[in-house]
C-alpha distance (Angstrom), angle and dihedral (degrees) to the residues before:
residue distance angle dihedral
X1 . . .
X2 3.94 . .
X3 3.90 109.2 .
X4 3.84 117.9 -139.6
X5 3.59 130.7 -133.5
X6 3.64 132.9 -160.7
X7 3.64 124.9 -152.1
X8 3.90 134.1 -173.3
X9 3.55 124.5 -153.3
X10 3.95 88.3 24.3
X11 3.82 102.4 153.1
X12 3.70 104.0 82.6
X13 4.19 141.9 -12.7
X14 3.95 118.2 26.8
X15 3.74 93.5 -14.2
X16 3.75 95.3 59.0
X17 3.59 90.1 40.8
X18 3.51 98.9 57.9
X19 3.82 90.4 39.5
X20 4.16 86.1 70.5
X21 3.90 84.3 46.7
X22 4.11 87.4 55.8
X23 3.90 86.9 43.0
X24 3.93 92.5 47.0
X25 4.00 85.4 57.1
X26 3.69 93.8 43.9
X27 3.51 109.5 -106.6
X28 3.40 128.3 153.8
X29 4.10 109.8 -118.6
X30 3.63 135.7 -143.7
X31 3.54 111.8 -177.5
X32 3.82 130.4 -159.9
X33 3.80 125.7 -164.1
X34 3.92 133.4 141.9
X35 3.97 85.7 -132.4
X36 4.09 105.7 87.0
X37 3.77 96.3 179.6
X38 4.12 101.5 47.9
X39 4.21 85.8 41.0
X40 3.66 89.4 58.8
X41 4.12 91.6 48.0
X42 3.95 86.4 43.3
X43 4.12 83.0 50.6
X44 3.73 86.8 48.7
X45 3.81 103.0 48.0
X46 4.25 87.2 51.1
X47 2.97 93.3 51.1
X48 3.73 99.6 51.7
X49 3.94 85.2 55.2
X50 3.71 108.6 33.2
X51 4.47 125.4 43.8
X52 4.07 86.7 -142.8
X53 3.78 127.1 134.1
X54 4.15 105.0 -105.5
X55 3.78 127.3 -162.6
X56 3.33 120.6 179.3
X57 4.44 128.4 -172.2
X58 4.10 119.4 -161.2
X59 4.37 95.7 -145.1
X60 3.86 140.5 150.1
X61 3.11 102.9 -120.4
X62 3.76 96.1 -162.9
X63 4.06 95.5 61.4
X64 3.50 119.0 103.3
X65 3.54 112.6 -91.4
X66 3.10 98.9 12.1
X67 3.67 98.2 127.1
X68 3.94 93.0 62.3
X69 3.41 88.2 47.3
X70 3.93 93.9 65.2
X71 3.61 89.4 49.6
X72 3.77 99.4 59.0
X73 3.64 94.5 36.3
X74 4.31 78.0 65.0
X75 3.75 90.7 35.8
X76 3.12 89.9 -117.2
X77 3.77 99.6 -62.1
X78 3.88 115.6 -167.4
X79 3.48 109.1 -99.8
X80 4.03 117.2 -145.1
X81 3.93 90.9 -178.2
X82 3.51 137.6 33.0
X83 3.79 127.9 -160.6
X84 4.00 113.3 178.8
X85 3.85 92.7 -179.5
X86 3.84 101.6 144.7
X87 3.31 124.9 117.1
X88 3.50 158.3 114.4
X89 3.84 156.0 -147.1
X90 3.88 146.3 -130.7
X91 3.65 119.7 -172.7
X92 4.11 117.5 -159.5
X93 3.42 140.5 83.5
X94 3.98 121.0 -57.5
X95 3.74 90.8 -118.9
X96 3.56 93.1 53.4
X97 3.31 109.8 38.8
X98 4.17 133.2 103.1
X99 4.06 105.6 -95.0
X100 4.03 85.2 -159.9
X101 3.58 94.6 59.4
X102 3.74 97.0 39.6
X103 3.80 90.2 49.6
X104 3.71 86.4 50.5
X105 3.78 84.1 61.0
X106 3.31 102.9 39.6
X107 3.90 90.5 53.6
X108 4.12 89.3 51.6
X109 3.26 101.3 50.8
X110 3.67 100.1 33.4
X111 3.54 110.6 27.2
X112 3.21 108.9 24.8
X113 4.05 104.8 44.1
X114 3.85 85.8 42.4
X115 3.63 92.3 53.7
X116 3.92 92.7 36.2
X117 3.92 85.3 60.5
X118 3.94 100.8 46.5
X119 3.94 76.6 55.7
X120 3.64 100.1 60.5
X121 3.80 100.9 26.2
X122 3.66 94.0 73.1
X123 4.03 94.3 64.5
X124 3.92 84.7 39.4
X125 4.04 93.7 66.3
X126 3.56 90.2 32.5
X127 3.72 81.3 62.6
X128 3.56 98.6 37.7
X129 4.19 94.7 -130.4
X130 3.60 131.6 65.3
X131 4.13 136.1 130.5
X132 3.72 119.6 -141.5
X133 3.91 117.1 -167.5
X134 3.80 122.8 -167.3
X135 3.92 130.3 -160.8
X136 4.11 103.7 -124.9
X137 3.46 123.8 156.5
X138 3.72 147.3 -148.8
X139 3.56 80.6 -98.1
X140 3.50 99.5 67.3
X141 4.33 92.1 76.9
X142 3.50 98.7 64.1
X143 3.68 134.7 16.4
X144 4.19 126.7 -95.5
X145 3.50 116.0 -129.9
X146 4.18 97.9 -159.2
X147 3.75 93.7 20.7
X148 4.08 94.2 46.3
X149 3.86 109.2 145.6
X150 4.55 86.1 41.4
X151 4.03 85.8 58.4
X152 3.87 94.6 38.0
X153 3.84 89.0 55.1
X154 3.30 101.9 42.3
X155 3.92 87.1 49.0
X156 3.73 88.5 58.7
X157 4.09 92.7 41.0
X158 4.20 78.1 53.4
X159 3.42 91.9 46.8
X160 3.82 102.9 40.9
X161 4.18 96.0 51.9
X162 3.45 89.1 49.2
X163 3.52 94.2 58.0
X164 3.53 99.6 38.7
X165 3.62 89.0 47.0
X166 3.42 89.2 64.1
X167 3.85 100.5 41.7
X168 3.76 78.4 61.7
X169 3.57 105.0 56.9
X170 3.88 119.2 136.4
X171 3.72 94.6 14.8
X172 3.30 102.8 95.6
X173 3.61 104.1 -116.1
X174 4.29 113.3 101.6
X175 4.03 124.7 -165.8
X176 3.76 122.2 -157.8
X177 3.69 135.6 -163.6
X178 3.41 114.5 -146.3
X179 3.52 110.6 -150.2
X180 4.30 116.7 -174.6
X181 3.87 134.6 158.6
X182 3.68 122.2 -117.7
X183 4.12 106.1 -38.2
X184 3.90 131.7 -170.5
X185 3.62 96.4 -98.0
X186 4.07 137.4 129.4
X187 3.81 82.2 -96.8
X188 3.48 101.9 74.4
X189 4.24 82.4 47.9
X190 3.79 80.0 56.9
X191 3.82 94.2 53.7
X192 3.34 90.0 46.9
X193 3.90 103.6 54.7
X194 3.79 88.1 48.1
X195 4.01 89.6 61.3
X196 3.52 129.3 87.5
X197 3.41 94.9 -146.9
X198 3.77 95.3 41.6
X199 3.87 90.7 -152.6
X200 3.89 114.1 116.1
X201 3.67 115.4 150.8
X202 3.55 122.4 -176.8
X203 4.15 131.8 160.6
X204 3.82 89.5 -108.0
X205 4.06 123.4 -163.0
X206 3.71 123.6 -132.7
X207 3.69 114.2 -90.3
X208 3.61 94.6 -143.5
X209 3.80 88.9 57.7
X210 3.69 104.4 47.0
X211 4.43 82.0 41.4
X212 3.78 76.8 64.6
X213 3.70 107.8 39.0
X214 4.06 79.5 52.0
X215 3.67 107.4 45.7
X216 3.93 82.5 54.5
X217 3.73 97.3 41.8
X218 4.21 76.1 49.5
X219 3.91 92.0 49.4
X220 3.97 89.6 48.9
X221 3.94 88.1 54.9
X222 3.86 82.8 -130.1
X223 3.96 114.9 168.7
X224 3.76 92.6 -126.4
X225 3.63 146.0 -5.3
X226 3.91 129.6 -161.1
X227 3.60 109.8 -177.2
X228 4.01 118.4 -136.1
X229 3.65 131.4 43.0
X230 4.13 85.1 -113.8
X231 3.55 88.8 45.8
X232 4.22 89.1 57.9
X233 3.61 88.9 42.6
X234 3.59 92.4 51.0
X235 3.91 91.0 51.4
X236 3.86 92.7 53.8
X237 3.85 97.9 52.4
X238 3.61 95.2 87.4
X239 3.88 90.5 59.9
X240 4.13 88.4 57.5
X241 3.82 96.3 43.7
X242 3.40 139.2 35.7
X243 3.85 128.1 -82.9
X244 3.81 93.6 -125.7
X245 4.56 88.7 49.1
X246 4.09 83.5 47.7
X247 3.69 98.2 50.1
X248 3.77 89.6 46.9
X249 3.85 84.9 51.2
X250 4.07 92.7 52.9
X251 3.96 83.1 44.8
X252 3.72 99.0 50.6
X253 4.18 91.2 49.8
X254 3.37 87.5 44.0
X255 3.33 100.0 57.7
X256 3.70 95.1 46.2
X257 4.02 92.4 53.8
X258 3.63 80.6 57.0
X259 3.73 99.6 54.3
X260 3.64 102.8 27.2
């Protein structure tokens, strides 16, 4: 029987790159993005490379209820895999920046991927298998002075898999945070546009690569992944120094991004 995985955020970066991994394996997709138009092309260019069944559902993710929505527009189809890739980012100070759009965020990569998840997890025990992969970041072990509510949530996405992950031991069903450094994805376009200065630079990974080094890490049912060895290295600093000497650090390179 051909398994079915659901993917968030599917239209473009890491999401559409580890929809053609899904494809490559046979599964059959339903893919979630707020962007109609590039779904549809993302449907298109599958298709044209894969013979699988495709769905695909146009949604804000970051409205309330959005997440039970999705699951009775699929009638509640048993989901084998889940992908909870969608996000976004807003770069500023706290004092300065839009509440609207950084409740929006909060509410997608809080609320609704954590609620999203209790949805399909139920049918996954039932059935004894399932994989669950969650978008973390490099952010999410230490905080983010300029980018603070993106490195708060992405400490809790950290956070939450880990724990559930290990609530879940033995069952058969694994959840995995994926946890990568700056990547060439629509994201960092989003950043961008919702900067004055419109001038972020970061030494960004290759989405298709760090798709890969996750759908493996996913396949492995390991409780995180962060791709690169400077990535890891990264990740382990605030252990050495203190929180207050790592925050300045985040702070510093933030700032520079900004002026550079």
């Amino acid at each position: 029987m051909m398994k079915t995985a659901l993917v968030t955020g599917a239209a473009s970066g890491l999401g559409y790159e580890l929809t053609l991994l899904l494809a490559k394996d046979g599964y059959k997709l339903i893919l979630v993005d707020i962007d109609a138009n590039s779904l549809q092309s993302a449907k298109n260019s599958i298709a044209k490379l894969y013979d699988i069944e495709i769905s695909t559902l146009a949604k804000d993710l970051s409205l309330p209820n959005i997440a039970q929505s999705i699951m009775d527009d699929i009638n509640n189809a048993p989901i084998d895999v889940l992908i909870n890739n969608a996000g976004f980012g807003l770069f500023g100070s706290f004092a300065e920046t839009d509440w609207e759009r950084e409740s929006a965020m909060l509410h997608l990569h809080i609320l609704t991927t954590t609620h999203l998840t209790k949805l399909v997890l139920g049918g996954m025990l039932e059935r004894g298998s399932g994989k669950i992969l969650n978008m973390s970041s490099l952010a999410a072990f230490q905080p983010g002075p300029l980018m603070s509510i993106y490195y708060a949530s992405k400490g809790y996405m950290l956070s939450f898999s880990e724990a559930i992950a290990n609530e879940l031991k033995g069952t058969g069903v694994t959840v995995t945070a994926l946890c990568p450094g700056p990547t060439k994805t629509s994201f960092q376009k989003t950043v961008s546009e919702n900067t004055s200065e419109n001038k972020i630079k970061f030494n960004m990974a290759c989405a298709r690569k760090v798709a890969h080094y996750g759908y493996k890490a996913m396949l492995k049912g390991k409780t995180y992944a962060i791709p690169g060895s400077f990535n890891k290295f990264l990740a382990t600093l605030p252990r050495f120094v203190p929180r207050k000497t790592a925050t300045h650090i985040v702070s510093t390179i933030q700032k520079k991004n900004r002026a550079d």
